[in-house]
C-alpha positions as CSV (number, residue, x, y, z in Angstrom):
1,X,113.9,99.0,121.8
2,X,115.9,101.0,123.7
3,X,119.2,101.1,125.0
4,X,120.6,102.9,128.7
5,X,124.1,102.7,130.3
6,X,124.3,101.1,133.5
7,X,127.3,100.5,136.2
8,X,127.1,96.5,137.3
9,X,129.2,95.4,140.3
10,X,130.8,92.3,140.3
11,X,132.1,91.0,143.7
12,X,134.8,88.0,143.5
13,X,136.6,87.3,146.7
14,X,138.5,90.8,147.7
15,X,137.9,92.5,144.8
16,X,134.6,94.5,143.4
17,X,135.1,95.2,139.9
18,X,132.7,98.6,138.5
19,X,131.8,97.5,134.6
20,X,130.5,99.8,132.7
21,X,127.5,97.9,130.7
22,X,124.8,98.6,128.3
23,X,121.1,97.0,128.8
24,X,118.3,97.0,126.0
25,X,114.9,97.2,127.4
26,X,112.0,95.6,124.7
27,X,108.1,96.0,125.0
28,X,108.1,92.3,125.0
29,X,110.2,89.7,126.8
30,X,112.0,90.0,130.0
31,X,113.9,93.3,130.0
32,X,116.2,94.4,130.3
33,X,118.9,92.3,128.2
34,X,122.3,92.6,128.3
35,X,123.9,92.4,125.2
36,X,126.1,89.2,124.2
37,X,129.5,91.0,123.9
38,X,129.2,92.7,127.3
39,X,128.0,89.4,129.0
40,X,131.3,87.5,127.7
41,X,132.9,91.1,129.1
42,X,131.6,90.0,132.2
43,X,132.7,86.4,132.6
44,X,135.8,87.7,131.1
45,X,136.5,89.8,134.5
46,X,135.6,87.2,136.9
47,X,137.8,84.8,135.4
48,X,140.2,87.3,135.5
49,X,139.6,88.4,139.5
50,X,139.2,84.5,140.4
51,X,142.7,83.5,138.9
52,X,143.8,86.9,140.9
53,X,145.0,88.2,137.4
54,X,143.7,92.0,138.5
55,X,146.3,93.7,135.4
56,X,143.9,91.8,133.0
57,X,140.5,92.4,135.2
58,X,141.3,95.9,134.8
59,X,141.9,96.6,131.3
60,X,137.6,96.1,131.0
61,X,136.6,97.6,134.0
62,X,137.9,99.6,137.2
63,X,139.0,97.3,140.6
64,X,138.6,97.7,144.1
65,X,140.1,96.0,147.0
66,X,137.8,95.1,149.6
67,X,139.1,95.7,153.2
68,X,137.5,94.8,156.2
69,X,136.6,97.3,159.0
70,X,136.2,95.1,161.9
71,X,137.1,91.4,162.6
């Protein structure tokens, strides 16, 4: 088993959160796995971005506003 760091992206209406996340790849299975406590960290900051509660959203991970370039 090993374990790697890994950047995941999540994208809920004008905002991008950047989590940083850990996945465990296994000889067996299908790898990689994300670990239980950062997949509730996860669903934690969508809830968060989908309520529009961005102070909360960014105490786990760092938030971007998406602005569009052309209409």
């Amino acid at each position: 088993m090993k374990k790697r760091q890994h950047t995941k992206l999540l994208h809920e209406g004008q905002y991008v959160a950047e989590v940083d996340i850990e996945l465990i790849d296994m000889d067996k299975g299908w790898s990689p796995y994300l670990s239980l406590d950062d997949a509730y960290k996860l669903d934690d900051i969508r809830d968060a971005l989908r309520r529009g509660d961005v102070k909360s959203a960014s105490r786990l991970a760092r938030i971007f506003t998406l602005t569009p370039v052309t209409l």
